[in-house]
ChimeraX commands (.cxc) that place a marker at each C-alpha (Angstrom):
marker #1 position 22.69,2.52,1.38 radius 0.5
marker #1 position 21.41,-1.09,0.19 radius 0.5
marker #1 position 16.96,-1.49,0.03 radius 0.5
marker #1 position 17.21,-2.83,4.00 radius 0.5
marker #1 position 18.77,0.52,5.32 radius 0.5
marker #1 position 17.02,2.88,3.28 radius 0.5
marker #1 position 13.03,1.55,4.55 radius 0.5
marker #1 position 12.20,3.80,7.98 radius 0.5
marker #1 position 13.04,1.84,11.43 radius 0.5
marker #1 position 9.42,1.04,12.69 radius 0.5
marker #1 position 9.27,-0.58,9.13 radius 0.5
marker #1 position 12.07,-2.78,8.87 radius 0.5
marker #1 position 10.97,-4.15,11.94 radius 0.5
marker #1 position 7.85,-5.32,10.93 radius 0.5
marker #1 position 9.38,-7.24,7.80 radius 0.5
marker #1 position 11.42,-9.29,10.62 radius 0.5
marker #1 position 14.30,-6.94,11.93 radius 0.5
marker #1 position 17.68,-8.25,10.08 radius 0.5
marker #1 position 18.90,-9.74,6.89 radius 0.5
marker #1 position 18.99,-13.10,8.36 radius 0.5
marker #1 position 15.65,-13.41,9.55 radius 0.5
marker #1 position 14.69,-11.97,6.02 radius 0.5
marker #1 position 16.35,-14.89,4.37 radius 0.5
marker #1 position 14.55,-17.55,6.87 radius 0.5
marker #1 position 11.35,-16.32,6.65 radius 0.5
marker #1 position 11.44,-16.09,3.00 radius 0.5
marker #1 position 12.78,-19.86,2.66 radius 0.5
marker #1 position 10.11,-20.82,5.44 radius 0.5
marker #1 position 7.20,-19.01,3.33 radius 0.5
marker #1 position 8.58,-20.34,-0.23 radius 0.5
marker #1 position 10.77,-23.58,0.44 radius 0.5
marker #1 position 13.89,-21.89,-0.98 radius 0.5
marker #1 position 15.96,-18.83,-1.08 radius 0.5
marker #1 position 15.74,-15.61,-2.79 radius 0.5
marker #1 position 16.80,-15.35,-6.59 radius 0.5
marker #1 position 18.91,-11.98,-6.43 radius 0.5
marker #1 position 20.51,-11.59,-9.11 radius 0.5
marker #1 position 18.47,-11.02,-12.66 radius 0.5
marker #1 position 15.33,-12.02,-10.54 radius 0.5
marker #1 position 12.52,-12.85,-12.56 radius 0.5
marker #1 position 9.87,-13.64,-10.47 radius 0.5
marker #1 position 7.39,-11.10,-8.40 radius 0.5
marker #1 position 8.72,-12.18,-5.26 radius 0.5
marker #1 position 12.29,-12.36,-6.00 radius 0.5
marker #1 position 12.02,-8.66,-7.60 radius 0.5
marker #1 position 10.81,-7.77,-4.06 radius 0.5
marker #1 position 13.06,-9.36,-2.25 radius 0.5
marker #1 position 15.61,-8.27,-4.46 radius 0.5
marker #1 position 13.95,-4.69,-3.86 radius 0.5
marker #1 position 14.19,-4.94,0.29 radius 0.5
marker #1 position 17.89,-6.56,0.18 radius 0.5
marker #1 position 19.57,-4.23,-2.64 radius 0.5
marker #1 position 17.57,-0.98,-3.53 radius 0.5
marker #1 position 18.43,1.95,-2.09 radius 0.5
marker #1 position 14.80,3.89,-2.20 radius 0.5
marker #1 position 15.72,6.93,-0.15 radius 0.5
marker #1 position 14.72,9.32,-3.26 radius 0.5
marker #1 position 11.18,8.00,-3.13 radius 0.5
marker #1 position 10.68,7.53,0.57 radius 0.5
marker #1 position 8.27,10.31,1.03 radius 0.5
marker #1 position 6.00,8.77,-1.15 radius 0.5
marker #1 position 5.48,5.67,1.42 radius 0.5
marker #1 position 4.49,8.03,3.74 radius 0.5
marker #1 position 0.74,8.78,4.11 radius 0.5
marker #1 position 0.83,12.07,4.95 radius 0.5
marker #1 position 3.86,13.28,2.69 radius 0.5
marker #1 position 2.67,11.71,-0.41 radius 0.5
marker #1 position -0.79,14.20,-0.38 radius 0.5
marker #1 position 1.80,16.66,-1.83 radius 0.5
marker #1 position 2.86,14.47,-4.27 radius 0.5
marker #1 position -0.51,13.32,-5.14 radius 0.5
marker #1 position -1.81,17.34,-5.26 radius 0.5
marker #1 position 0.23,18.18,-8.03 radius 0.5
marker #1 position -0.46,15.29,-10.31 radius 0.5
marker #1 position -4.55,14.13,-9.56 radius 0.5
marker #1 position -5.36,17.42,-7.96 radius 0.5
marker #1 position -6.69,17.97,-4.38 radius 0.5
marker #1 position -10.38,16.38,-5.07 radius 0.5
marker #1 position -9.27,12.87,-4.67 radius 0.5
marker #1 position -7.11,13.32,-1.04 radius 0.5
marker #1 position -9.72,12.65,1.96 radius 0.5
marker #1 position -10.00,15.40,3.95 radius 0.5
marker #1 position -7.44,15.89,6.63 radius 0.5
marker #1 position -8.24,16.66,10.59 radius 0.5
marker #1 position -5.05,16.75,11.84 radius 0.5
marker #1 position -1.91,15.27,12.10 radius 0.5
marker #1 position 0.25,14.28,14.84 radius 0.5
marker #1 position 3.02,12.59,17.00 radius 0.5
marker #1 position 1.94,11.35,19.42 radius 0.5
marker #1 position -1.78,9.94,20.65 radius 0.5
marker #1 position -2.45,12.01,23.32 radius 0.5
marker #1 position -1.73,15.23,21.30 radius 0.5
marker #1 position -5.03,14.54,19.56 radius 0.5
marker #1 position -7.78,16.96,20.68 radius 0.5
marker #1 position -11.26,14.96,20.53 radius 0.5
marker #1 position -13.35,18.02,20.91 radius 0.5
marker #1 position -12.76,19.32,17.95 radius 0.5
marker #1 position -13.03,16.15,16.24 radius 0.5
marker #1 position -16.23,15.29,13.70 radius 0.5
marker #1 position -18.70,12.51,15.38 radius 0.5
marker #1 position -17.40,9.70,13.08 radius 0.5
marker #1 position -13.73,9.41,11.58 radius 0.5
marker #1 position -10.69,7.38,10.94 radius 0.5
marker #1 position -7.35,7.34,12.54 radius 0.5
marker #1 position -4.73,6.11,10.26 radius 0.5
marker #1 position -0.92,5.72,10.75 radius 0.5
marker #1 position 0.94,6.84,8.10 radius 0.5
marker #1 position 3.47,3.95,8.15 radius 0.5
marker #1 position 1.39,1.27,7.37 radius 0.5
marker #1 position -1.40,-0.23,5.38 radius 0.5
marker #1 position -3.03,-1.83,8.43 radius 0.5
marker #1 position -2.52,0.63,10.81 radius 0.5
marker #1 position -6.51,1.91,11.00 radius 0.5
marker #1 position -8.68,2.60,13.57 radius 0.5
marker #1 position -12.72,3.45,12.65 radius 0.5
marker #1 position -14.53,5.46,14.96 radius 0.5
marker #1 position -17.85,5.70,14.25 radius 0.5
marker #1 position -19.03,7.10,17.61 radius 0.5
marker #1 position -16.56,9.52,19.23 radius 0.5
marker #1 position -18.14,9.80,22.02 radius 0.5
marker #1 position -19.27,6.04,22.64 radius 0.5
marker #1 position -15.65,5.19,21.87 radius 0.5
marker #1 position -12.74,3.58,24.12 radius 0.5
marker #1 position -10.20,5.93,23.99 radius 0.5
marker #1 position -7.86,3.96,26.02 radius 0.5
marker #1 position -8.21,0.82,23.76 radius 0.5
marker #1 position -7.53,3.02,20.58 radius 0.5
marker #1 position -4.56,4.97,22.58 radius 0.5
marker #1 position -2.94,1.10,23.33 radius 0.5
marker #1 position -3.45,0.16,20.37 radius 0.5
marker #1 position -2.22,3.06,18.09 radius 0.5
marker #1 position 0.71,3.10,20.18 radius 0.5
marker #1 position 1.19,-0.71,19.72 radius 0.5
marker #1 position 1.98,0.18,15.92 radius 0.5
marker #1 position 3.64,3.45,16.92 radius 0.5
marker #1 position 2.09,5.85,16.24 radius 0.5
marker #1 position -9.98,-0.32,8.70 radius 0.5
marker #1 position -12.14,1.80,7.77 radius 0.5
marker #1 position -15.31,-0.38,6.49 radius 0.5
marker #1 position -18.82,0.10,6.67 radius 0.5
marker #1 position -18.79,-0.37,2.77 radius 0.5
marker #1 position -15.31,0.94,2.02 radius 0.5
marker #1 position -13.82,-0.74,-1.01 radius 0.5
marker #1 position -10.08,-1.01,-0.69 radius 0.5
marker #1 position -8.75,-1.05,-4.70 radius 0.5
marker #1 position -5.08,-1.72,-5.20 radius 0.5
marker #1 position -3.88,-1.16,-8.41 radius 0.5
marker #1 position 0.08,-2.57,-10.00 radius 0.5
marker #1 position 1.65,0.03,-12.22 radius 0.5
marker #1 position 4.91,-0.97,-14.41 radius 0.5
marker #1 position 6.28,1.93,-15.56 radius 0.5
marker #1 position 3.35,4.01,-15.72 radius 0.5
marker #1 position 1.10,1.58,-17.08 radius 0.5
marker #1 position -1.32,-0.21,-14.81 radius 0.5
marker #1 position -1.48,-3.65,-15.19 radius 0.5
marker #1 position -4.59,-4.48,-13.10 radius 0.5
marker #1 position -5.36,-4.79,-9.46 radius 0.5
marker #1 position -7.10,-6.25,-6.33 radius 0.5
marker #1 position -10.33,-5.16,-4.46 radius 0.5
marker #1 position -11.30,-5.90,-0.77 radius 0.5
marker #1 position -13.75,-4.54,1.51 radius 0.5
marker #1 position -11.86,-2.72,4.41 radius 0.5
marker #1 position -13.37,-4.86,6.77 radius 0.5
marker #1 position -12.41,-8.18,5.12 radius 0.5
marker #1 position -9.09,-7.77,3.64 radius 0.5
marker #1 position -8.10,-11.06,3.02 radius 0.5
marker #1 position -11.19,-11.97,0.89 radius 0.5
marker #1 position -10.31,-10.11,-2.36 radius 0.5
marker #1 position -10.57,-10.65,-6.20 radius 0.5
marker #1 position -8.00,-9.20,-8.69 radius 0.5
marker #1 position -8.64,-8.32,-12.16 radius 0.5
marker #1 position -6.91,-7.66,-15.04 radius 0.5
marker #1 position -6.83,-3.92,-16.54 radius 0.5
marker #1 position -9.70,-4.71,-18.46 radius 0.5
marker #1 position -11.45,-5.81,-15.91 radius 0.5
marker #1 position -11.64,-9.62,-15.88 radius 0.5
marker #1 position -10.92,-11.70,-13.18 radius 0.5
marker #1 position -7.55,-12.89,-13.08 radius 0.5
marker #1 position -7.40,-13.66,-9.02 radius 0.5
marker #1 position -10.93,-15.74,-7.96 radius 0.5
marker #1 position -12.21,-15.40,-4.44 radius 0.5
marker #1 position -11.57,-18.52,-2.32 radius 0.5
marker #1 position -14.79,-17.94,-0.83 radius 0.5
marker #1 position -18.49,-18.94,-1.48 radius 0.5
marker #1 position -20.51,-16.68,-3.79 radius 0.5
marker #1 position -17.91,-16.32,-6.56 radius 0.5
marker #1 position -16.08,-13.05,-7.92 radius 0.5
marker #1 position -18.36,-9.74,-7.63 radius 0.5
marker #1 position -17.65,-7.01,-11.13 radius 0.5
marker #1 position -14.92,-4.77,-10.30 radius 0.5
marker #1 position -16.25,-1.55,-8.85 radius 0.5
marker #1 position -17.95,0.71,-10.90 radius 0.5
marker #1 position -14.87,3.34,-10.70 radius 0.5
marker #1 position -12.25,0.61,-11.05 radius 0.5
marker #1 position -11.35,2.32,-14.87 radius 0.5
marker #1 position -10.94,5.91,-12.91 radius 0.5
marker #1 position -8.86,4.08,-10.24 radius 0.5
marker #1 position -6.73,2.76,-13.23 radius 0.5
marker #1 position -6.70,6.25,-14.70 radius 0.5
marker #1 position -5.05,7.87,-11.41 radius 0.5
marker #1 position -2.38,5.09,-10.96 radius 0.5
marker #1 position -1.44,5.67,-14.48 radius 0.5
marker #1 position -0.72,9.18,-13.53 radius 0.5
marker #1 position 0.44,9.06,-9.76 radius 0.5
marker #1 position 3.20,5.58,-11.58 radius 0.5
marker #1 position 4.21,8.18,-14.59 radius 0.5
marker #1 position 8.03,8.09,-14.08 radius 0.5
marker #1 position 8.34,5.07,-11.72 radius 0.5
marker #1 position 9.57,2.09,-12.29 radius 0.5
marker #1 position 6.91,0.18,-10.91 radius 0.5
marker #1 position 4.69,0.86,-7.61 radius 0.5
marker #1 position 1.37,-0.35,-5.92 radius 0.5
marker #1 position -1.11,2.20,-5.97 radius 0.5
marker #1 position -4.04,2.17,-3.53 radius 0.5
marker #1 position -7.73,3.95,-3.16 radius 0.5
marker #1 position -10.55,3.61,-1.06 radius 0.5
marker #1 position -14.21,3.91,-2.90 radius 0.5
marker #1 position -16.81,4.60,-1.26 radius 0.5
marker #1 position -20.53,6.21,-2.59 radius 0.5
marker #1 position -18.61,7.00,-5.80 radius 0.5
marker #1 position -15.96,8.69,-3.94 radius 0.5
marker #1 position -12.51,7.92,-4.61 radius 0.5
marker #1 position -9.28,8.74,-2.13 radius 0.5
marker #1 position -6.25,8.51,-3.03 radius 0.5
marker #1 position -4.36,6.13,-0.28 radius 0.5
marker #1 position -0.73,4.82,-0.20 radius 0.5
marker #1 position 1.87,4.12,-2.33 radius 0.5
marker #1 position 3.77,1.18,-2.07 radius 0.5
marker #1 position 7.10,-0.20,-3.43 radius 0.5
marker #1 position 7.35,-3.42,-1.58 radius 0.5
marker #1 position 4.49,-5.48,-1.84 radius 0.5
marker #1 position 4.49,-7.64,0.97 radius 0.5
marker #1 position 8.34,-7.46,0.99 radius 0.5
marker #1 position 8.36,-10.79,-0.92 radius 0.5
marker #1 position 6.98,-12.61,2.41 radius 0.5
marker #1 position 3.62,-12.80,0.88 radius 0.5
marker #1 position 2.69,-16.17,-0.28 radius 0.5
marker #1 position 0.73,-15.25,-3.16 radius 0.5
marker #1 position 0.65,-11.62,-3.73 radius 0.5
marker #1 position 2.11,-9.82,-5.56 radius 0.5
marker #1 position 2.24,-12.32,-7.92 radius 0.5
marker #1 position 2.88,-13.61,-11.33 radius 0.5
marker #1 position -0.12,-11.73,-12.64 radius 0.5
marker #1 position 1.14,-8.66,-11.33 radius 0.5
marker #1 position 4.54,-8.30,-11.58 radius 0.5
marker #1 position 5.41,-6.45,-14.83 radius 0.5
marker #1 position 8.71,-6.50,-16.78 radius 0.5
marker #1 position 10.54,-3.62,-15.50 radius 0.5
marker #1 position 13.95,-4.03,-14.61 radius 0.5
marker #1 position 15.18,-3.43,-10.90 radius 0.5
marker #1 position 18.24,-1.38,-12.45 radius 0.5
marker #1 position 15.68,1.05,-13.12 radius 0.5
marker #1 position 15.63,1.67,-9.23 radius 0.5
marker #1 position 19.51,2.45,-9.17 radius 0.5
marker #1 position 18.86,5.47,-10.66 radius 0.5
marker #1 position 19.18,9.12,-8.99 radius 0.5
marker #1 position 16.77,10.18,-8.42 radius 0.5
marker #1 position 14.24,7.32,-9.27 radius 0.5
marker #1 position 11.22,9.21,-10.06 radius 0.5
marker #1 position 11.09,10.47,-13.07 radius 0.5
marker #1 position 8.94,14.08,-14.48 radius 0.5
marker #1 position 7.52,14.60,-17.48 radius 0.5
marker link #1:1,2 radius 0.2
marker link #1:2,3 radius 0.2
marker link #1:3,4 radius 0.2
marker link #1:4,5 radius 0.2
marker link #1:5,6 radius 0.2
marker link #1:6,7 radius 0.2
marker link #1:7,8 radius 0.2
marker link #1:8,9 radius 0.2
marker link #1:9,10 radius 0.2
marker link #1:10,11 radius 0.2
marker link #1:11,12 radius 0.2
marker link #1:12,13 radius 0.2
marker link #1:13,14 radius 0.2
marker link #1:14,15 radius 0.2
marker link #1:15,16 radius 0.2
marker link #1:16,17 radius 0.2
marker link #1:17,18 radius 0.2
marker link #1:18,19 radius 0.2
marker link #1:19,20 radius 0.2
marker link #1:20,21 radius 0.2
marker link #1:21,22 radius 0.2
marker link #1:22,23 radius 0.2
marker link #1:23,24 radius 0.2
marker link #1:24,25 radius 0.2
marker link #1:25,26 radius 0.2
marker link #1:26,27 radius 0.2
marker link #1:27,28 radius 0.2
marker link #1:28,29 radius 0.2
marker link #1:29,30 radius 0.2
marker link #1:30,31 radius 0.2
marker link #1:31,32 radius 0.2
marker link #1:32,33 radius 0.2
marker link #1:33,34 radius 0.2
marker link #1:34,35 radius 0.2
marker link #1:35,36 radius 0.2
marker link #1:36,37 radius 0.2
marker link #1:37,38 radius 0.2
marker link #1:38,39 radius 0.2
marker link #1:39,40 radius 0.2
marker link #1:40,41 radius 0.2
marker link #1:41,42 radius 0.2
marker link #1:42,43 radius 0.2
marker link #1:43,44 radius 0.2
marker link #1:44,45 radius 0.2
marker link #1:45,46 radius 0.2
marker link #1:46,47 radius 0.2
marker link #1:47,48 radius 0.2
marker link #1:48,49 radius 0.2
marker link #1:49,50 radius 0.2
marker link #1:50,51 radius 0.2
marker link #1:51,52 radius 0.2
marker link #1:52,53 radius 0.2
marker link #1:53,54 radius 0.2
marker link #1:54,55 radius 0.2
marker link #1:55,56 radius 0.2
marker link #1:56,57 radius 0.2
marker link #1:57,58 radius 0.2
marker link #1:58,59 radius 0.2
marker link #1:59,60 radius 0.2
marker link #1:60,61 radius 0.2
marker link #1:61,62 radius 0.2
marker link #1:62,63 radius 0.2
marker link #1:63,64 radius 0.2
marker link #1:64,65 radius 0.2
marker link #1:65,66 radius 0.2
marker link #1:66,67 radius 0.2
marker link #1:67,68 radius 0.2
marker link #1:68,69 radius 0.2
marker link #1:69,70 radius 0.2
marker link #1:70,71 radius 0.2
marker link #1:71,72 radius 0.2
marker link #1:72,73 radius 0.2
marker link #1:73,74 radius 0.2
marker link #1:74,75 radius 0.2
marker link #1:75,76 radius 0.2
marker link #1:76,77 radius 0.2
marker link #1:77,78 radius 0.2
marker link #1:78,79 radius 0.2
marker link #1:79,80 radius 0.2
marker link #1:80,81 radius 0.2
marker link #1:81,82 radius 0.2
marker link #1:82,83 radius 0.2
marker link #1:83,84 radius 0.2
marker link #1:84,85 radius 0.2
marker link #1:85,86 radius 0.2
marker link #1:86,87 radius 0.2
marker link #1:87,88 radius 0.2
marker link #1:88,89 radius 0.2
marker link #1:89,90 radius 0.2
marker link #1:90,91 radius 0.2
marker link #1:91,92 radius 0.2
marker link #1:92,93 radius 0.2
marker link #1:93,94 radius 0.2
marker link #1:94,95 radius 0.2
marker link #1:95,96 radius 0.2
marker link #1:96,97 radius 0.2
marker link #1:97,98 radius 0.2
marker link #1:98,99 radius 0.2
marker link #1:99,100 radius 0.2
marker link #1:100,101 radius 0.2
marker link #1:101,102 radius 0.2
marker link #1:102,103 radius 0.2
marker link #1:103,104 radius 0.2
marker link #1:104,105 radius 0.2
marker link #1:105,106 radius 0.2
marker link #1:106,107 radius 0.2
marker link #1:107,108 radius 0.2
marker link #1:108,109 radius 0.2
marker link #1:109,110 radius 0.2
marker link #1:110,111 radius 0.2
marker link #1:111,112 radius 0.2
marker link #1:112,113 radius 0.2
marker link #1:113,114 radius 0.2
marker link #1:114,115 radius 0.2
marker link #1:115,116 radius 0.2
marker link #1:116,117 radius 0.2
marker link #1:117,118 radius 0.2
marker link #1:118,119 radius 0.2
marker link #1:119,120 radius 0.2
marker link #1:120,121 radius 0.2
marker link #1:121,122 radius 0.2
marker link #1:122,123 radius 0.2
marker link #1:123,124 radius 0.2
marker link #1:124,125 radius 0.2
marker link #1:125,126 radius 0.2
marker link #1:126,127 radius 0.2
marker link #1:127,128 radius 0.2
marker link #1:128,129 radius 0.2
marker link #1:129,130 radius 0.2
marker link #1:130,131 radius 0.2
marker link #1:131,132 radius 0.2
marker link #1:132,133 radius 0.2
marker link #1:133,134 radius 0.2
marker link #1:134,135 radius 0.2
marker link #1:135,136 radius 0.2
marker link #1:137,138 radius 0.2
marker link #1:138,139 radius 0.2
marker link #1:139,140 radius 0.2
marker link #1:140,141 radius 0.2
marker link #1:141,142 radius 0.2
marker link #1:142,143 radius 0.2
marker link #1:143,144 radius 0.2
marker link #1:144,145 radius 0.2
marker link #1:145,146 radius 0.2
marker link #1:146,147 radius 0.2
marker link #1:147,148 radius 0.2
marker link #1:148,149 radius 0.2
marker link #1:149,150 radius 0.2
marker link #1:150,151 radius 0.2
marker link #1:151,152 radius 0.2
marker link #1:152,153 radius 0.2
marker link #1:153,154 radius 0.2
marker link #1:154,155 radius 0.2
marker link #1:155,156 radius 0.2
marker link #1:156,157 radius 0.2
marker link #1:157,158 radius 0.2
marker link #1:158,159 radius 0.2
marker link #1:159,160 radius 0.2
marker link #1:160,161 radius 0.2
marker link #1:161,162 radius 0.2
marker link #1:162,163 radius 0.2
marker link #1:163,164 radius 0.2
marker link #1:164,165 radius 0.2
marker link #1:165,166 radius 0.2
marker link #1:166,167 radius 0.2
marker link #1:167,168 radius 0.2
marker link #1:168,169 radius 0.2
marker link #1:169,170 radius 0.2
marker link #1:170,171 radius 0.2
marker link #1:171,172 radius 0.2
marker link #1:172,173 radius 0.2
marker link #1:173,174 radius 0.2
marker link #1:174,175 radius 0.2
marker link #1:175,176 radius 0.2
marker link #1:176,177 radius 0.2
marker link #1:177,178 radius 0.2
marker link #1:178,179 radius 0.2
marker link #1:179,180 radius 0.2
marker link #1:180,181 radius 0.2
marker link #1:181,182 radius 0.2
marker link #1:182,183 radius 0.2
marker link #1:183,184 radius 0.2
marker link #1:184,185 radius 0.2
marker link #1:185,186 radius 0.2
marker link #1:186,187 radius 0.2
marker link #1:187,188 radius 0.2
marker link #1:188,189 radius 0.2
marker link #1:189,190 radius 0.2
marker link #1:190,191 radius 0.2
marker link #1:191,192 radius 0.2
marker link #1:192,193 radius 0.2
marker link #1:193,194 radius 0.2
marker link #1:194,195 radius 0.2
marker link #1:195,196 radius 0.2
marker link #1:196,197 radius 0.2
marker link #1:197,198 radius 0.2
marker link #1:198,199 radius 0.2
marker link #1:199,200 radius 0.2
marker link #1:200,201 radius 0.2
marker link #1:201,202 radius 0.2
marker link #1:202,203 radius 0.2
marker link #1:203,204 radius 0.2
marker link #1:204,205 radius 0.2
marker link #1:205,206 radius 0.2
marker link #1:206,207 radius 0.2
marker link #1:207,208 radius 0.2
marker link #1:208,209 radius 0.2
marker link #1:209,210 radius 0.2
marker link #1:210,211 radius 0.2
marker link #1:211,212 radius 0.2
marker link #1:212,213 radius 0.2
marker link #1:213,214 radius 0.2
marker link #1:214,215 radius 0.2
marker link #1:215,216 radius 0.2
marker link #1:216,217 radius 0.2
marker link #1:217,218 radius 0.2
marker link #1:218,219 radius 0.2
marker link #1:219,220 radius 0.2
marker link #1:220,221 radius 0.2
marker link #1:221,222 radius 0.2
marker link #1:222,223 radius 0.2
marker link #1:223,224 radius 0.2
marker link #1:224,225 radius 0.2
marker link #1:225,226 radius 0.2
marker link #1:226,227 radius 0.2
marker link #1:227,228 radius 0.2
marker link #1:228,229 radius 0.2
marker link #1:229,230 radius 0.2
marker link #1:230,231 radius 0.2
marker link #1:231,232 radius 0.2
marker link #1:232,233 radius 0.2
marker link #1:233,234 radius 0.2
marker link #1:234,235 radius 0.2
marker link #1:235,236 radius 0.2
marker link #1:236,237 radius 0.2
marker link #1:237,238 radius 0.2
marker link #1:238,239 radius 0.2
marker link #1:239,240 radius 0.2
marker link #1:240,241 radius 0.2
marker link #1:241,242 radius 0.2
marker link #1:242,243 radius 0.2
marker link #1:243,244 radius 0.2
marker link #1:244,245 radius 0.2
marker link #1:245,246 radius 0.2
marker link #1:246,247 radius 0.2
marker link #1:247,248 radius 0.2
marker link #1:248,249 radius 0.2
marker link #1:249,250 radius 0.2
marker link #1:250,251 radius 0.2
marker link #1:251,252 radius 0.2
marker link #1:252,253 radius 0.2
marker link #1:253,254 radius 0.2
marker link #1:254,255 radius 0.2
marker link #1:255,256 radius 0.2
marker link #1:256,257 radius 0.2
marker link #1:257,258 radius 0.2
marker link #1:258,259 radius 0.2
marker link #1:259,260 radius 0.2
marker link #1:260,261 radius 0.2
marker link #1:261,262 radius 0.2
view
């Protein structure tokens, strides 16, 4: 099972359906093709990752909801946001019993959020269209922190408020800014937790080869998010970069199984 196969249906889709269209959007975003073989580059090691990986031993842990077990054992439950309920389909959800305000998150996607902050004021119908749109962000001061591990050792990350996610500054893992904001007022300090973030992904990446670990901040409070393995899918024109790419070696995801304890 090559990288393409092994990445969940509803996924695949969204990084352009087939092989082919891969390879055209990739030349359209870069102006050339793909380096597969020995790639050096961050977005040659993911497209390398999406066209020849076979991931199927970690693809729990791209999954919001089945990567809380994962992140139980090794960070401990304090740092998973507390779960309401979990379910198929959209009208399975019971809004009586749900809290005022709340988030509604698919678990196959890092966009796939819907904030409620009034339950009752809210258009159910627009959320139900929508969530079943993606098949199935939170803001209001939510810092989104992403942080780059290679091989258990994070090499920095990027922070965004939910609300603006493609305003963002990354820093290096001592905290200096390595990626400047495009945008007027300059780069903000990383987040006062940033170091704990760093801590966790060090942790959560122990045995990986390399992985994208993400956290929402928010009045101190850190959640553990998603784990990702294919950073934009090497269709992202900047991220994730030469900055954050790492040296490990994409043999190290032929392995069975690829994540390694201990």
């Amino acid at each position: 099972m090559d990288g393409w196969a092994s990445i969940p249906r509803r996924v695949a889709r969204r990084i352009r359906g087939t092989r082919r269209d891969y390879l055209h959007h990739f030349r359209a975003i870069h102006g050339r093709a793909p380096i597969l073989d020995d790639p050096v580059e961050a977005i040659d090691k993911m497209a390398s990752l999406v066209r020849c990986a076979d991931l199927s031993s970690i693809r729990h842990l791209a999954d919001k909801y089945e990567v809380r077990d994962f992140y139980r054992r090794r960070i401990g439950e304090s740092c998973l946001a507390p779960l309401l309920g979990v379910h198929d389909c959209f009208v399975d959800i019971d809004r009586s019993s749900l809290p005022n305000s709340f988030v509604i998150k698919c678990t196959h996607g890092c966009r796939g959020n819907v904030r409620v902050p009034d339950r009752d004021a809210a258009d159910w119908k627009a959320i139900g269209r929508q969530l079943e749109s993606w098949l199935g962000g939170p803001g209001g001061g939510v810092e989104d922190v992403k942080i780059f591990v290679d091989r258990g050792k994070p090499i920095g990350g990027i922070v965004h408020t939910a609300d603006e996610p493609a305003i963002f500054t990354g820093y290096d893992a001592q905290g200096a800014v390595l990626i400047p904001r495009t945008v007027e007022g300059g780069d903000p300090p990383p987040p006062e937790r940033f170091g704990d973030c760093l801590d966790l992904a060090a942790t959560l990446g122990r045995g990986l080869p390399a992985v994208r670990v993400d956290f929402l901040l928010l009045d101190g409070r850190i959640d553990a998010g998603e784990m990702t393995f294919l950073t934009g899918a090497g269709l992202h024109a900047s991220l994730p970069g030469p900055t954050y790419v790492g040296t490990f070696d994409l043999r190290e995801f032929d392995r069975r199984p690829i994540l390694r304890e201990g």
